[in-house]
C-alpha positions in Angstrom: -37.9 -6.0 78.9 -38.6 -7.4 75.7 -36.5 -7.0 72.2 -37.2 -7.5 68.8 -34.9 -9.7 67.0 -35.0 -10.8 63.5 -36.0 -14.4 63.1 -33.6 -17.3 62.8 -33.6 -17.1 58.9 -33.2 -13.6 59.1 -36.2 -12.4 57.3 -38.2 -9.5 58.1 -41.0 -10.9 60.7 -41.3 -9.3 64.2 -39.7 -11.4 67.1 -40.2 -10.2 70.7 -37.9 -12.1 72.9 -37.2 -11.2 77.1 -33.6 -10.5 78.0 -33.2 -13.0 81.1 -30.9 -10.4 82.9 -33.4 -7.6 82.3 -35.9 -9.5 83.3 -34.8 -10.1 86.9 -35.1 -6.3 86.9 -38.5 -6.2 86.0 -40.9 -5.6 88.8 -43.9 -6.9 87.3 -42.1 -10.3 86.4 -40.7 -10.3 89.8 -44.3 -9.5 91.1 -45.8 -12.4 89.2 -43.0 -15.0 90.3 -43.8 -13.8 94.1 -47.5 -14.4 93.1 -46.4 -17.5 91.9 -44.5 -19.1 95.0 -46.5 -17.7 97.8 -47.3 -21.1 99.3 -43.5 -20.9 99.6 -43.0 -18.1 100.5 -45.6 -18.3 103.6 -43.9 -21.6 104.8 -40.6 -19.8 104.8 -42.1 -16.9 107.1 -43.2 -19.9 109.3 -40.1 -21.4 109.6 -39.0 -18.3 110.8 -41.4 -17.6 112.6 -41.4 -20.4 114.0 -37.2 -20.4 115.2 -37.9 -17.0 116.4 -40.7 -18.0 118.6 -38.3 -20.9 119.7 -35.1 -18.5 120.2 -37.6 -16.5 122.3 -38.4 -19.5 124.4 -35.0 -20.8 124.9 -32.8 -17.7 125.0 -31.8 -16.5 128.8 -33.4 -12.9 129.3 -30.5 -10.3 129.5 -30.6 -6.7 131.5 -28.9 -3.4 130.6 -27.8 -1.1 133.4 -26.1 2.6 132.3 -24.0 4.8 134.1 -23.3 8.5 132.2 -19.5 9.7 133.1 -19.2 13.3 132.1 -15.6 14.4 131.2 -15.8 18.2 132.8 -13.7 20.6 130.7 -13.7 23.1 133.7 -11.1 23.5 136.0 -10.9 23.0 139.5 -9.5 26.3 141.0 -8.4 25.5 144.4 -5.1 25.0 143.0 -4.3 28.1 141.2 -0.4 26.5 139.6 0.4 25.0 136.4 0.0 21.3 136.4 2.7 19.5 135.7 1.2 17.0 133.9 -1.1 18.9 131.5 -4.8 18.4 131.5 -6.7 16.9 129.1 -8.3 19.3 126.0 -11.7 18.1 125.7 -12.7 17.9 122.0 -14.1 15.4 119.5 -10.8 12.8 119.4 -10.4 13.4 123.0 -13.5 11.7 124.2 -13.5 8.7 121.6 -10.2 8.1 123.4 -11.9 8.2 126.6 -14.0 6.1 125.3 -11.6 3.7 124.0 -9.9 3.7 127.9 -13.4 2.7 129.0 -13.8 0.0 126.6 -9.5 -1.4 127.0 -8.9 -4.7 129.5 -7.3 -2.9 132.0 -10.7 -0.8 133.3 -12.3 -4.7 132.8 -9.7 -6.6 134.5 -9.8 -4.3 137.4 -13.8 -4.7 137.5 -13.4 -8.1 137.6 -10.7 -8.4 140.1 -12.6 -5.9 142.5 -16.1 -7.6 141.8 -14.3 -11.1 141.7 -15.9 -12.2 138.9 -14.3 -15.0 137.9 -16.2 -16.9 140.4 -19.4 -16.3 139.1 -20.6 -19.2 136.5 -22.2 -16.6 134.4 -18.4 -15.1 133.8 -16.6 -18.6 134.0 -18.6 -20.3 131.3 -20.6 -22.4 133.8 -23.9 -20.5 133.6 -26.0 -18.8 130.4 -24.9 -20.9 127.9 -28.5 -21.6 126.8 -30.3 -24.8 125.7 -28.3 -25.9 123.0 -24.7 -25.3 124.5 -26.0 -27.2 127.1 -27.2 -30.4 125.2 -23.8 -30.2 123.3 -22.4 -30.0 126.8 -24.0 -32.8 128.2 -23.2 -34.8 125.0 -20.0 -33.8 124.2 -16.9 -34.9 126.6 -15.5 -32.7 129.0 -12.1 -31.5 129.3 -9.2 -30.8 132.2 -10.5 -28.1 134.3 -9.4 -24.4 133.0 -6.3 -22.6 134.3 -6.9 -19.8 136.3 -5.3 -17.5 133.2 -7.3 -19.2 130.8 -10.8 -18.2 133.4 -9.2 -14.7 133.4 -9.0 -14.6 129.9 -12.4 -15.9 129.4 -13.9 -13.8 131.5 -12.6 -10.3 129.9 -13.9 -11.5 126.7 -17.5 -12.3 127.9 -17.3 -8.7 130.0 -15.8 -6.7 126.9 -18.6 -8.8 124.7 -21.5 -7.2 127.1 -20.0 -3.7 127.4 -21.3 -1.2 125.3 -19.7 2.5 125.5 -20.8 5.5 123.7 -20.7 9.1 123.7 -24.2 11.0 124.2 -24.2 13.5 120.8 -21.9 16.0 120.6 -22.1 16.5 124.3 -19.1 15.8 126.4 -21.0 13.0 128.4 -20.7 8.8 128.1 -23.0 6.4 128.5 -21.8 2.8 129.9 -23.8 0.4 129.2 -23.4 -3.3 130.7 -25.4 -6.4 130.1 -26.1 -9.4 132.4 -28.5 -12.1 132.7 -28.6 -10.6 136.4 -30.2 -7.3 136.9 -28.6 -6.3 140.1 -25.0 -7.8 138.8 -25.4 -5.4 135.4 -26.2 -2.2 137.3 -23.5 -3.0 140.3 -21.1 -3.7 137.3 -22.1 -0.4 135.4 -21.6 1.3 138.1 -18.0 -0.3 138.8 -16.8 0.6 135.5 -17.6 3.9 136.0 -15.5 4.0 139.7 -12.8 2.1 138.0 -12.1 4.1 135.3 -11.8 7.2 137.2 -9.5 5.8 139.8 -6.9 4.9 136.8 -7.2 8.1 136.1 -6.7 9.5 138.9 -3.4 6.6 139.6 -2.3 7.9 135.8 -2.3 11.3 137.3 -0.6 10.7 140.6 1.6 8.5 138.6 3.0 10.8 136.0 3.4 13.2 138.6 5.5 11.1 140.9 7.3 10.3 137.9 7.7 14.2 136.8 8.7 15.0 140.4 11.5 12.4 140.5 12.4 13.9 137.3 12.7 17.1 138.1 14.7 16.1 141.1 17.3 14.7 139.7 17.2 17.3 137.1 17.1 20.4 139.6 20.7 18.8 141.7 22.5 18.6 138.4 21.3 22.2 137.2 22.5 23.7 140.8 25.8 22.2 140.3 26.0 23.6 136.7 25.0 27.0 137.8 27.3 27.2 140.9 30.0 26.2 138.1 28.7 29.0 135.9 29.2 31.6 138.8 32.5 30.5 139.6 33.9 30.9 136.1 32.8 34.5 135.9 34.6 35.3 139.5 37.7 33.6 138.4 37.6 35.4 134.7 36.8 39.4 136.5 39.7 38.7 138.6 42.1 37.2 136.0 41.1 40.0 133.5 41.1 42.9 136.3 37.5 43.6 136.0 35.7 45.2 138.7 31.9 45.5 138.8 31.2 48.5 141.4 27.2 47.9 140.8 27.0 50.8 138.3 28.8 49.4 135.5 32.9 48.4 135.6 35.7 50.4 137.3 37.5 50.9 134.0 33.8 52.5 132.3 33.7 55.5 135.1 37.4 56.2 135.3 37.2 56.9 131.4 33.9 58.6 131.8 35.7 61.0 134.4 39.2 61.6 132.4 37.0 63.0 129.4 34.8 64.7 131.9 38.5 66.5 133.6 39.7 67.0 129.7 36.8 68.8 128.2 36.9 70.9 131.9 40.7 71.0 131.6 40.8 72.6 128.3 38.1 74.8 128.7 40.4 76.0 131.5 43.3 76.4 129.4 41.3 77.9 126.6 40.0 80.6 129.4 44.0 81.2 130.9 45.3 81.8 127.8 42.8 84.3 126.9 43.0 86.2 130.1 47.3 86.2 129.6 46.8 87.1 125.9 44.5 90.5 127.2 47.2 91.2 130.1 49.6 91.2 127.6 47.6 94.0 125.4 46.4 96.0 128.4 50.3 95.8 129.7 51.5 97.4 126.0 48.6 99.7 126.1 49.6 101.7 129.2 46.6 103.0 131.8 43.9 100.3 131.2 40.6 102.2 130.7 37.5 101.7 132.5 36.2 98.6 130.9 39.3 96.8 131.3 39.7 97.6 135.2 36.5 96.1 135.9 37.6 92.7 133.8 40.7 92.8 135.7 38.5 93.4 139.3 41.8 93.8 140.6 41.8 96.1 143.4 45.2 97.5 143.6 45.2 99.0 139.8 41.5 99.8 140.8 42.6 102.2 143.2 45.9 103.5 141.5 43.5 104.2 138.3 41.2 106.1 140.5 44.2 108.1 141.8 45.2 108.3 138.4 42.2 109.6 137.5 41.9 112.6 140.2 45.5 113.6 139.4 45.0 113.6 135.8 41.5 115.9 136.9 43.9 117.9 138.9 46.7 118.8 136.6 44.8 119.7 133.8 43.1 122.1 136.3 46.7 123.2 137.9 47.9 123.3 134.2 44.9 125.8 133.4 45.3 128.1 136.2 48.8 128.1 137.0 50.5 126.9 133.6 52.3 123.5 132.9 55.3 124.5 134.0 54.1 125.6 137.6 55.9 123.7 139.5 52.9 122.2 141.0 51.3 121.0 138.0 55.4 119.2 137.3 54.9 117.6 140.8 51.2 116.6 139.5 52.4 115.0 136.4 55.4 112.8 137.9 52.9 111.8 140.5 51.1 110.8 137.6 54.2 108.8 136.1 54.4 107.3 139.2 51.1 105.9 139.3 51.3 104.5 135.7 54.5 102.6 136.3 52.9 101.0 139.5 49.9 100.3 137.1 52.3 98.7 135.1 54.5 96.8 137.1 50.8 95.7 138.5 49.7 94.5 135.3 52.6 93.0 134.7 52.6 91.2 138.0 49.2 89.9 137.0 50.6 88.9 133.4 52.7 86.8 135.1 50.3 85.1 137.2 48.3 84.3 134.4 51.1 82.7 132.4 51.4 80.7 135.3 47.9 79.7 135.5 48.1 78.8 131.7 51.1 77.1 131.7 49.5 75.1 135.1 46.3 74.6 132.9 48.4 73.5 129.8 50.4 70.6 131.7 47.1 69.2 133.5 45.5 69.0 130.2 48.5 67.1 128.7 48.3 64.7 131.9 44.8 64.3 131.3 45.7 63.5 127.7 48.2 60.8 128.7 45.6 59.1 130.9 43.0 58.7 128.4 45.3 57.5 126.1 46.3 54.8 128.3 42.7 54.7 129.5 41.4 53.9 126.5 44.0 51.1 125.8 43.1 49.7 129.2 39.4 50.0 127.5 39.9 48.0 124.8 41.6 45.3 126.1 39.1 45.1 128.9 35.9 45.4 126.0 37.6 42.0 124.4 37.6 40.3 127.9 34.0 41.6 128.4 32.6 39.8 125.4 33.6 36.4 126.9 32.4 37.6 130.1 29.1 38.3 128.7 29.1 34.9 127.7 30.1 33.3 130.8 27.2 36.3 132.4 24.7 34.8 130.5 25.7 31.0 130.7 25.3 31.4 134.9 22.1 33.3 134.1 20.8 30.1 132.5 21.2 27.8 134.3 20.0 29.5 137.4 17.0 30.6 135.6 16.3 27.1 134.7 17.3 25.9 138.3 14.8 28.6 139.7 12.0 27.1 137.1 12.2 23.4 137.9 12.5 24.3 141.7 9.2 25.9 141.0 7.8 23.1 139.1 9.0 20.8 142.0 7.3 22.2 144.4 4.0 22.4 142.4 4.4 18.7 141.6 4.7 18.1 145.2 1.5 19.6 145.4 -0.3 18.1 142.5 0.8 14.5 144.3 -0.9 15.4 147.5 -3.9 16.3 145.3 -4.8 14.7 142.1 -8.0 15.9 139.9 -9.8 14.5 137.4 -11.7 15.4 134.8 -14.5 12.6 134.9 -17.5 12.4 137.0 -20.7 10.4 137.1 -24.0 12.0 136.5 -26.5 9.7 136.4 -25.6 6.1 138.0 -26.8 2.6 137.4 -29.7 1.3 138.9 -31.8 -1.6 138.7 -33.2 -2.4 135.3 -36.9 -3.2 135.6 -37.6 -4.9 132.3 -35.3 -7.1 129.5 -33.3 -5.6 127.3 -32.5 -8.8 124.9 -34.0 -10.6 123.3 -36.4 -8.1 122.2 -39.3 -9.7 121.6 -41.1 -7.2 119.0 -37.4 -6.9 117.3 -36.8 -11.2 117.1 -40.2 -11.8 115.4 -40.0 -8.7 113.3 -36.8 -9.7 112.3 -37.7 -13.5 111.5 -40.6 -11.7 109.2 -38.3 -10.1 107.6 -35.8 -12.9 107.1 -38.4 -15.0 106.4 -40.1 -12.6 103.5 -36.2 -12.3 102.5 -35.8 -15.7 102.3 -38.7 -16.8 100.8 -38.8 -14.4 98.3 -35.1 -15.0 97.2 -35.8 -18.8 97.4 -39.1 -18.1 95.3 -37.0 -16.2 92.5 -34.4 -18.5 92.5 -36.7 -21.7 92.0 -38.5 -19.9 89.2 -34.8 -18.4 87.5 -33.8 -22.1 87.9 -36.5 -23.9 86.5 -35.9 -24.7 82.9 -39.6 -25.2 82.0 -42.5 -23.5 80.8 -44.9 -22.7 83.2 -46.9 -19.2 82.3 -47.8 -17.1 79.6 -45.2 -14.5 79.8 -42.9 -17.4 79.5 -44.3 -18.8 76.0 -44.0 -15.3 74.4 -40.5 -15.0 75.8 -39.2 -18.5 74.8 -41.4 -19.2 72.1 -41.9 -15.4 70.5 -45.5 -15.7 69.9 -48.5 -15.4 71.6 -50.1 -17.3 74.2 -53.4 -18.3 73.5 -54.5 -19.4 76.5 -53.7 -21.8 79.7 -55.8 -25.2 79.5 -55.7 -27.1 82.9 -55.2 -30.8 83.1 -58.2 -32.4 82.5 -58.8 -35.9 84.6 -59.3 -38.8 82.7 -63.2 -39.8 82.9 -64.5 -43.8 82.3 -66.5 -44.4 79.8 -68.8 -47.3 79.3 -68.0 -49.9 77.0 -71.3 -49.5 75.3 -70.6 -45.8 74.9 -67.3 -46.4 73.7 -68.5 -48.5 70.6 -68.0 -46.7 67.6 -70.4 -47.8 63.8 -67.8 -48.9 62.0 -70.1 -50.2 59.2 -71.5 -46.3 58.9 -67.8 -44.9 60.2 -69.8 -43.1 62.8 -67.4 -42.3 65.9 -68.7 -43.9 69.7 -71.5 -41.8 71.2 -68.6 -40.9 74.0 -65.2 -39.9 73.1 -64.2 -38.8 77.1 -62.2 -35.8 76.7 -61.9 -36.1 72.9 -65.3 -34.0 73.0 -64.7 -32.4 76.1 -65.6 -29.2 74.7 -68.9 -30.3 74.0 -69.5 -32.1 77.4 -68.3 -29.3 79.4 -69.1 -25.8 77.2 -68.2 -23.6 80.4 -65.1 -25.1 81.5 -61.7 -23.4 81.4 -60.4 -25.6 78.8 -63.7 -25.2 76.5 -62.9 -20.9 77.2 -59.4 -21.4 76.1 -60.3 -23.2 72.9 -62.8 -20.4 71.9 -59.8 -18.1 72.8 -57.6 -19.7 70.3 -60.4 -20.4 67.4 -61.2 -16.3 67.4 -57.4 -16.3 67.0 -57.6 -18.3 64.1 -60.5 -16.1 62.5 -58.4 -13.2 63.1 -55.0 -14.1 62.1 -56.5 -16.2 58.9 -59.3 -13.6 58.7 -59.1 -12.8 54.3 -58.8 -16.7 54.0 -62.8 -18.1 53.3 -61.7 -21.7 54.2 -58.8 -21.8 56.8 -56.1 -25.2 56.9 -55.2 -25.3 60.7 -52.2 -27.3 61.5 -51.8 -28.5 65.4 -48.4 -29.6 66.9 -45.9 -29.6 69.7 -42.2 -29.3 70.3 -41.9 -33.0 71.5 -44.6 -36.0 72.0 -47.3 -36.0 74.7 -47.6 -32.5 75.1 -51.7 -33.4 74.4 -51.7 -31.9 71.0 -53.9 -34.7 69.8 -56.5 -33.9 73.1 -55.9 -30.0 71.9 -56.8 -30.7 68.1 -59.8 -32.8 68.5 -61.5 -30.5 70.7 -60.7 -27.5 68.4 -62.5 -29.4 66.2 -65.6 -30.5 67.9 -65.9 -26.6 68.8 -66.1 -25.5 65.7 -68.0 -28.6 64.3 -70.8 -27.9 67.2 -71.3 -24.4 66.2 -72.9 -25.7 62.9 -69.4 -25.0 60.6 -68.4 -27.8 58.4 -64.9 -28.9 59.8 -62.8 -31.7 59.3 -60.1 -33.3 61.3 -57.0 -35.0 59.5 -54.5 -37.3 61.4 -51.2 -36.3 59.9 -49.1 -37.9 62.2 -47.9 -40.5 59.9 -45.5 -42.4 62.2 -47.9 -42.2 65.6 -51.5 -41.9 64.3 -53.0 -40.8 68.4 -55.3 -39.3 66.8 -56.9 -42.3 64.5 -56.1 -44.4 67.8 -58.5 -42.5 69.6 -60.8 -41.8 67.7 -61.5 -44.1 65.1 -58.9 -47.4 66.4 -61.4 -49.7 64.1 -60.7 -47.8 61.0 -59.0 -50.0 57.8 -58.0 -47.1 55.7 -57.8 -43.9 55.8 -55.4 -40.6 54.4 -52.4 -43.1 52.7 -55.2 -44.5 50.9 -56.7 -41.2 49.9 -53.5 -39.9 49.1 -51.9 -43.0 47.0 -55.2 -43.2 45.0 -56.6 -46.4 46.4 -59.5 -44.9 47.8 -61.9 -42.1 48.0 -62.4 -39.3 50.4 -66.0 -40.2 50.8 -64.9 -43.5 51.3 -62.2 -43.3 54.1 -64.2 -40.2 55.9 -65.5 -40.7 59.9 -68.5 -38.4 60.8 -68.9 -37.6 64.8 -73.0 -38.6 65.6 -72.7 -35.3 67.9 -71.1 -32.8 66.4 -70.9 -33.7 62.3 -67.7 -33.2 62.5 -65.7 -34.8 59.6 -62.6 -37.3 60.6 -60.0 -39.0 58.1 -57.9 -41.3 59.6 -54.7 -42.6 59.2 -53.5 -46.4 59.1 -50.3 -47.2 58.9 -49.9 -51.0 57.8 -46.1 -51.1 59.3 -43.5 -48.3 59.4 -43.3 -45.5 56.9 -39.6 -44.2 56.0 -41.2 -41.6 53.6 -43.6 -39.5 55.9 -42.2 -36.3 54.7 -42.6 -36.9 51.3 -45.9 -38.2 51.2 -47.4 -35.6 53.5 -45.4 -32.8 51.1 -46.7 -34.3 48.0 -48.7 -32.8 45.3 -51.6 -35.3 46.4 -51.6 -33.9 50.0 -51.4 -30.6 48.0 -55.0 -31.2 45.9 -56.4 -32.8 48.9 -56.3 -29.9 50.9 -57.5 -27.8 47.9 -60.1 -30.6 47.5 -61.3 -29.7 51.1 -60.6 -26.1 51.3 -64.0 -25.9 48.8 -65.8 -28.2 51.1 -65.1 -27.1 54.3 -64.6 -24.0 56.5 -62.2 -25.5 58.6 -59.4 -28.1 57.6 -57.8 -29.0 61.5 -54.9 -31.3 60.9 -53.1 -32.8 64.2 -49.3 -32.8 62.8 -46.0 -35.0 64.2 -44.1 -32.9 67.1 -41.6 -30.9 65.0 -38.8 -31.7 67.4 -38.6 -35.3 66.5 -39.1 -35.3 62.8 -39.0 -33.2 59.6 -42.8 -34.0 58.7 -44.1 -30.4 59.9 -41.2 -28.5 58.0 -42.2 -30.3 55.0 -46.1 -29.5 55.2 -45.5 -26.0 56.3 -46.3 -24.7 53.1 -49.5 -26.4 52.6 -51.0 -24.7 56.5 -52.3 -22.1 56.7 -51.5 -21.3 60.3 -49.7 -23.2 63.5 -50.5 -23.3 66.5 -48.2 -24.5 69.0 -49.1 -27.4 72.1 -46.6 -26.7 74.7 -46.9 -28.8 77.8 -47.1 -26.8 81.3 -44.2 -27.6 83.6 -42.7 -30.4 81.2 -41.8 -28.3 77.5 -37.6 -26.9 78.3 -37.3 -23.6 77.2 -34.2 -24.3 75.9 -36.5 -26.8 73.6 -39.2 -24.2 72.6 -36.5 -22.1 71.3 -34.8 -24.2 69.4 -38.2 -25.8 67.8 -39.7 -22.7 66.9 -36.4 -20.8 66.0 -35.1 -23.7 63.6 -38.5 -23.1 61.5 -39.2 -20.1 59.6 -42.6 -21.0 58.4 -43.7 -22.5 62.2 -43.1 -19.1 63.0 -44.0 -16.8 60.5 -47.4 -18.5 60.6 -48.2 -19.3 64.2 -51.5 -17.9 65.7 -50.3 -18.9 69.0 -49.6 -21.5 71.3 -51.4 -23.0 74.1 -49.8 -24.2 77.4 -51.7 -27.7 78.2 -51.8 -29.7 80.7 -51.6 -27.0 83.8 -51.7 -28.3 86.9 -54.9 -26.8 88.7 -54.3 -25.3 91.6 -50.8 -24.4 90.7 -53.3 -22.7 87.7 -55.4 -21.2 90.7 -52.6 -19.8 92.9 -50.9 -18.3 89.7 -54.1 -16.0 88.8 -55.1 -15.7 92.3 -54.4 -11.8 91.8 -57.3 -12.3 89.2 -60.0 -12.5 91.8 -62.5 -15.1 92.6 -64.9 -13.8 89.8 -62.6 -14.4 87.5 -63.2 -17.8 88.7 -66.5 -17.9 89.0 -67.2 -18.0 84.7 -65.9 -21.2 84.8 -68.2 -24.3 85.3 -65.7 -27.7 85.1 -69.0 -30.0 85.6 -69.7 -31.5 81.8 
């Protein structure tokens, strides 16, 4: 991602500079680096490839058997009685343990023991330890033999390491999966696992139940003995307290139920005698009893004296009519009559008398019956006090022979259950045979090394890029340097030239016919390089485009970065398109430029500028081009470089030239080094920057180009020379071959 920060004087020109932590982030940058490294990249894939191929070769061919167990959730009815040990509820986290029982030491050490496996080398450590465990033992020295624990040991691990149990879905079935480098031994061992796991759970069964039987043994003799205890307290408490149970309830109860059953009848009695004495009484003072009371009475005596009463009465009042009452028959009539009433009466009375009797009899029963209950219900309360404990005692017995009847019960069905154990697990589909590998997978290996390989290449590619502190590609200059990239010139190969075509007119200052790659521009007008110089020459026109006569300065971060090679030619490009240019060698303290161009020139810009000579007199002209060269000879070190090229006579010179020529190129000291570029700034019109492919530090470009405001402000753009070629060709492969095909290198 790129951010604009001010500039390191902080004035107000534009600086776009790359975050280096975004930029791992950005795809096309990552993109570009993978671009980049793919020669890399493919001969990490190879590797890869290549150990995969060899781990294919070398690794031992290993078979997977399965056996599914399903854990049944129905039950088995033939027994129709409550297990005593309860059965198993079959949900989620009980088959994971299941599957954990499969997958515990005890289901693999009784495999092994019943398969004797630790006498096979494949279990022992003698066989499948593949090539390289057995160089290393072959080389290595061997110890004592193993102890028969330590072959135990080692041979649960190896079976636990090739057992694989899992649960089909959501279903209630398991797979066991078991992998040997012998087909036949992986299925037989599947298959085993599968046996052995149901036996333990059938011995955990039979087990528990033996162990819940002798439980309930011991439990069921001590619960008889507490409830024959039980029973003989509550004998021993009825007959201490006098309580007697005749099967409807205690003696005590009824008797008081019957006393105030004979009370209520008693007094009902009474109430009934002295009613019939209290009417005696009245029909005794009231003479004859009528009717009405004769019939209560049903007596038959006064029932037959009334009647006689009754026809004398008829009589003499028919006697006493006729005859008169004094007629001695009517007298005998009426004392007849007397008669009769006084044996009424004494009857009456009789039966007065036998009624007091009967009431009296009635009174004294009730009174006895009253003394009973009293003493009844004294007897009742001291008996309802003992009852409570007896309830007590009752329920105590109860108890315990409940819970003596229960375990008896579960006894007998734990007898039962021993004599026939179920379990919940059985095998539906059972291990056979594999017919084909199932490790290493081929397809899976190689895919996998591709993958790795990619992985590692690409991560090796990013990190060689992220750790390389150079410049390498145009994405790099703008981030580093913060301006734009003009172009990418390869590195050119150095070329022989004749001796006859290297010597140069000195008495006309006419430059040698062949200046090698000096001119290479004009040797080789469709090459790269020759592209990439027009590139930064319309950059020139554009960025200088209001100035008539533009002052070009050339330079680089630090020496031999080919800002010399990169000047000249800039020059000769222009020059051969018919524009008057000149090329100044202001490198004061390392004149390259004079050195290859003109090495037999005596004077040159410290002469021009100090007043000892002439422009026209000091000035080179190319034979090819016309392009205009002044020199630079330095006579022994110059301390004051800085000052001369900054001086007002370096100022009117370039004015002086600026009227004669459309282009003023002047190849300037690497800024790193020395302060001669900061001091000329002023006088250029516009930079641009030489920055060495795979040898300029970023670190460096930052610095250079950050320290100097006018470097920056007036760059056109840099140019990364010196690119090695088919790095150059691999980096824009994404470019295309026509692309390519523009380019002509022959000169």
């Amino acid at each position: 991602m790129l951010t604009r920060n001010p500039d390191a004087y902080g004035k107000g020109d534009a600086e776009f500079r790359v975050d280096p932590i975004l930029a791992l982030f950005d795809i096309g940058a990552v993109i570009g680096t993978l671009r980049r490294q793919w020669p890399l990249i493919a001969g990490s894939v190879a590797l890869f490839l290549l150990l995969g191929v060899g781990y294919l070769f070398t690794a031992a061919p290993k078979f997977t058997a399965t056996t599914t167990v399903m854990i049944d959730a129905r039950k088995n009815q033939l027994l129709q009685t409550q297990q005593v040990v309860g059965d198993l509820q079959i949900d989620a986290s009980a088959i994971e343990s299941q599957t954990e029982i499969l997958k515990s030491e005890s289901v693999a050490l009784s495999v092994i023991k019943d398969l004797k496996l630790t006498s096979d080398p494949e279990f022992n450590g003698q066989g499948g330890k593949g090539l390289v465990r057995t160089v290393l033992g072959a080389l290595l020295p061997s110890g004592p033999p193993p102890s028969d624990y330590h072959v135990e040991r080692q041979a649960i691990g190896y079976f636990l390491r090739n057992l694989t149990i899992k649960r089909v879905g959501t279903s209630y079935a398991i797979d066991i999966s078991y992998t040997s480098l012998n087909p036949a031994r992986a299925a037989e061992i599947a298959n085993a696992i599968a046996d052995a796991y149901m036996v333990g759970e059938l011995d955990a069964k039979y087990q528990a139940t033996k162990r819940a039987s002798r439980w309930l043994q011991d439990r069921m003799t001590e619960l008889r003995t507490q409830a024959s205890q039980a029973d003989s307290a509550v004998q021993a408490f009825k007959a201490e307290n006098n309580i007697v149970d005749t099967g409807r309830g205690l003696m005590s109860d009824q008797q008081l139920t019957d006393v105030n059953t004979q009370i209520v009848a008693s007094r009902a009695a009474t109430a009934e005698a002295k009613a019939r004495l209290d009417r005696i009484d009245q029909i005794a003072a009231s003479g004859v009893p009528d009717a009405t009371v004769a019939d209560a009475l049903k007596n038959d005596v006064i029932t037959r004296l009334r009647a006689q009463f009754l026809d004398l009465s008829a009589r003499e009042a028919d006697w006493s009519a006729r005859y008169g009452s004094a007629h001695t028959a009517t007298v005998n009539l009426r004392n007849q009559m007397r008669e009769i009433q006084r044996s009424i009466a004494d009857e009456v009375r009789r039966i007065a008398q036998t009624y007091r009797s009967d009431y009296e009899i009635a009174r004294a029963r009730e009174a006895s019956l009253d003394m009973s209950l009293a003493s009844l219900v004294g007897q009742a309360t001291l008996t309802g006090q003992a009852q409570i404990k007896l309830r007590d005692l009752e329920s105590t017995s109860q108890s315990y022979r409940n819970l003596y009847d229960n375990f008896l019960q579960r006894f007998m069905e734990a007898t039962q259950q021993q004599t026939f154990p179920i379990s919940e697990a059985r095998v539906i589909t059972a291990a056979t045979e594999p017919l084909s590998k199932s490790a290493p997978k081929s397809a899976l290996v190689l895919g996998g090394s591709l993958v790795l390989g990619l992985l590692m290449g690409c991560g090796a590619a990013i990190a060689r890029e992220r750790l390389d502190n150079v410049i390498r590609t145009s994405a790099q200059v703008q981030q580093y340097a913060g301006v734009e990239c003009l172009g990418v010139t390869p590195d050119l190969p150095k070329t022989a030239v004749s001796a006859g075509e290297a010597k140069a007119d000195t008495a006309n200052r006419r430059l040698a016919p062949s200046l090698g790659l000096l001119r290479y521009v004009v040797d080789a007008p469709f090459a790269r390089f020759t592209e990439t110089l027009r590139s930064a020459k319309v950059a020139v026109d554009i960025k200088l485009f209001e100035r008539p006569s533009r002052i070009v300065g050339v330079t680089s971060a630090v020496p031999n970065e080919g800002k010399t090679t990169i000047s000249s030619n800039i020059a000769q490009l222009i020059a051969h398109t018919g524009q008057r240019a000149i090329i100044l060698d202001g490198d004061l303290r390392n004149p390259s430029l004079t050195r290859a161009l003109t090495p037999d020139a005596t004077e040159g810009l410290i002469e021009v500028l100090t007043g000892k000579r002439k422009l026209e007199e000091v000035l080179w002209t190319d034979p090819v081009t016309g392009l205009h060269v002044l020199p630079v000879v330095a006579k022994g070190r110059i301390s004051h470089t800085a000052e001369l090229i900054s001086s007002q006579a370096m100022a009117d010179l370039l004015a002086r030239l600026r009227t004669q020529y459309a282009y003023v190129i002047v190849d300037l000291p690497p800024v790193a080094p020395v302060v001669d570029v900061k001091a000329v700034s002023h006088l250029i019109d516009g930079f641009v920057l030489v920055i060495e492919w795979g040898r300029t530090r970023k670190e460096m470009i930052e610095e250079v180009v950050g320290s100097h405001e006018a470097l920056h402000s007036r760059a056109v753009g840099a140019i990364l020379n010196k690119a090695n070629a088919t790095m150059l060709r691999r980096i824009e492969n994404y470019k295309g071959r026509y692309y390519r095909n523009y380019y002509h290198e022959d000169a």
